[in-house]
N, C-alpha and C positions, 0 to 999 in steps of 0.2 A: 365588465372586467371580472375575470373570475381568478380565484388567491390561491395559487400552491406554496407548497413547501417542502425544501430538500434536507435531508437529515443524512451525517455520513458521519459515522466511528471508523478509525483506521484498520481496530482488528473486532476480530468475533467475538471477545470475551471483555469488549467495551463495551461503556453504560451510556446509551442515548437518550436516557430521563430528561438531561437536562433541557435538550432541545425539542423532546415530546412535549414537556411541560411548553415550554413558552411557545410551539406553534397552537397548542390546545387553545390559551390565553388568546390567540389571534382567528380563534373560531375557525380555523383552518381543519375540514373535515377527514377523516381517516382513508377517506377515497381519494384526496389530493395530495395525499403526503407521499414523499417519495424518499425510499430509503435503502443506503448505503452500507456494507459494511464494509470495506477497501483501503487501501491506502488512497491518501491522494494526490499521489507522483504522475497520475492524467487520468484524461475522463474518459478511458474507456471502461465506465461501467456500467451493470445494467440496468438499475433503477432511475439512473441518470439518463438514460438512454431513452427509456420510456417517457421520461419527461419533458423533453424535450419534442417526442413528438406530439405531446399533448398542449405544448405551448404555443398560443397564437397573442396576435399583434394586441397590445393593451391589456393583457393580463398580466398581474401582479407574481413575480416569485421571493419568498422570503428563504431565507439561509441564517444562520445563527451566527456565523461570524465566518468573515473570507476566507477563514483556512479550510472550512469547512467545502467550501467552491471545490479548493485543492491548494499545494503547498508549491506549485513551480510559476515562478513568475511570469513568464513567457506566456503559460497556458493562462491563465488565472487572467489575465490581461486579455489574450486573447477572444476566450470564450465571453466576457464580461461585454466585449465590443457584439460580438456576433449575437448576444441574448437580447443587448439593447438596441442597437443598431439592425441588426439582421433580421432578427424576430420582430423587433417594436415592443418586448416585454420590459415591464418597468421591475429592476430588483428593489429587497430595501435588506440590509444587515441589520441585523435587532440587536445586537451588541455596538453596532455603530451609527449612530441615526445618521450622520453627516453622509451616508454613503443608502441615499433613497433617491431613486430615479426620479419620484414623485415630486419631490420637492426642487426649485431650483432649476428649473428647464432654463432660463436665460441663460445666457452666455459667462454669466458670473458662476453660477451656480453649477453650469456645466465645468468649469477649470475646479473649481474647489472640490468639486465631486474626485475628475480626475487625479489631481493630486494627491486625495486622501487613498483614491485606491491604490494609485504606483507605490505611495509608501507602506498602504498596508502587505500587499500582496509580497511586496520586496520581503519586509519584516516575517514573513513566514514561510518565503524560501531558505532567507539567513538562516532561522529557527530548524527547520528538516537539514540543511547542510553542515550545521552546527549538530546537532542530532547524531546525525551519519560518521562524523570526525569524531563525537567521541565514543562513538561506538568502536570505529576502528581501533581507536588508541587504545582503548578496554581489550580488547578482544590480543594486540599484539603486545598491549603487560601479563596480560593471562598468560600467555603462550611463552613468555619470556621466564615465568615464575613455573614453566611445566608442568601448566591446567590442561588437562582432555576438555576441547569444547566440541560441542554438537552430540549424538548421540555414540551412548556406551559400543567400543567395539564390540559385534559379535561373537561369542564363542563358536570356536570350532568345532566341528564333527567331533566326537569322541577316538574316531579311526580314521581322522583326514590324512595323516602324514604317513599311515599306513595305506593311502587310498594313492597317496602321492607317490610313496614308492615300488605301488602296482604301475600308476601310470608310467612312473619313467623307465620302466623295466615292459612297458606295452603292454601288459597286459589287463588295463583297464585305461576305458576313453574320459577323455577331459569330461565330455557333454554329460557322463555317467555321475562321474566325481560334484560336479556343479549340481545337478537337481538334485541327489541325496544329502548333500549337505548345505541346500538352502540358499548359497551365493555365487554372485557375479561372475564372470571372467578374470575381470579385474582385479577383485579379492585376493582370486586364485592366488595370479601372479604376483599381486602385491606380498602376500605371506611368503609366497615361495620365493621371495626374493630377500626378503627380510630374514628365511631362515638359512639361507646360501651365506648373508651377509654375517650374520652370528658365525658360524661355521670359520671364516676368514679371521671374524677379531680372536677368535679362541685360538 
C-alpha cells in the first residue's frame, strides 16, 4: 500500500497550512502530495489529474475533508465510486473518520460509509449553492443602490470624440481609432451609443 494525499484551496491567495500540517502528521511525503489550487465545481484539474494516474489498486488516498474532493454532488459521488470501486483505492477523510474505506468492508460498514457520504457531499453542494444565491443577491442590491461592480471604466483617449468625428466624416478608420486608443470594438460602440443617447435626453 502506498499513502497519497490531495490538497485543494478554491483560490490562489488561499492558505493550505491547514491541510499541509495534518498530511505531514500522517507522514505523507512531499512527493505524494498533490496539490490544487481551483475551485471545486469538477475535477478537471491538474494536479488531480496527475494523481490519479499515480493511483493503483490498494493504495491509500487521504483528503482533509469531502469538500475538499469537490463541492457537486453528482461528481463527488461519482468520482468516490470510480476511486473505490474502479481503482480498488482505499480513501479515509481526516476530519471524518466514519468515512475510511479501511475500516468496515462488511456489508454494514459499507451502507454506513454510504450514507455518511450522500449526506456529506449533499451538505457541500447546499453550502456552494447557497454561496452562489448570495452572491447574486449582493451583487443585484449593489446594482440597485448604483454601485459600479467589476473593474473601473476606462478612460478615453484625450482626442477620442475628436477621433469619432474624423471617423464619421471618413476621414479616419475605425481599425485606426481602436489601437490608438487602447480598446475594443465594442467599447467603441458602446460610448458612441451612450453619447448619441445623452444628445436625445438634452
Amino acid at each position: 500500500m502506498t499513502a497519497y494525499g490531495y490538497i485543494r484551496v478554491s483560490t490562489a491567495d488561499q492558505n493550505e497550512d491547514r491541510q499541509l500540517i495534518s498530511m505531514k502528521k500522517l507522514q505523507i511525503p512531499p512527493s505524494r502530495l498533490f496539490s490544487d489550487k481551483q475551485s471545486g465545481k469538477d475535477f478537471d484539474r491538474p494536479a488531480y489529474k496527475r494523481l490519479l494516474k499515480k493511483l493503483k489498486s490498494g493504495d491509500l488516498l487521504y483528503i482533509m475533508s469531502i469538500d475538499r474532493l469537490g463541492r457537486n454532488y453528482d461528481e463527488i459521488q461519482r468520482q468516490w465510486r470510480f476511486l473505490t470501486k474502479d481503482k480498488g483505492v482505499d480513501i479515509s477523510v481526516i476530519d471524518m473518520p466514519l468515512l475510511d474505506t479501511r475500516n468496515g468492508k462488511d456489508l454494514m460498514g459499507t451502507f454506513i460509509a454510504d450514507i455518511v457520504l450522500q449526506i456529506l457531499s449533499f451538505v457541500a453542494q447546499n453550502e456552494r449553492d447557497a454561496i452562489r444565491r448570495r452572491q447574486a443577491e449582493g451583487i443585484a442590491a449593489a446594482r440597485a443602490k448604483g454601485v459600479h461592480l467589476g473593474r473601473p471604466p476606462k478612460k478615453a483617449h484625450g482626442k477620442f470624440w475628436d477621433m469619432v468625428a474624423r471617423w464619421e466624416r471618413k476621414e479616419m478608420g475605425l481599425e485606426e481609432i481602436l489601437k490608438t486608443c487602447g480598446m475594443s470594438k465594442a467599447t467603441f460602440f458602446r460610448r458612441l451609443r451612450g453619447k448619441r443617447a445623452n444628445r436625445r435626453v438634452k
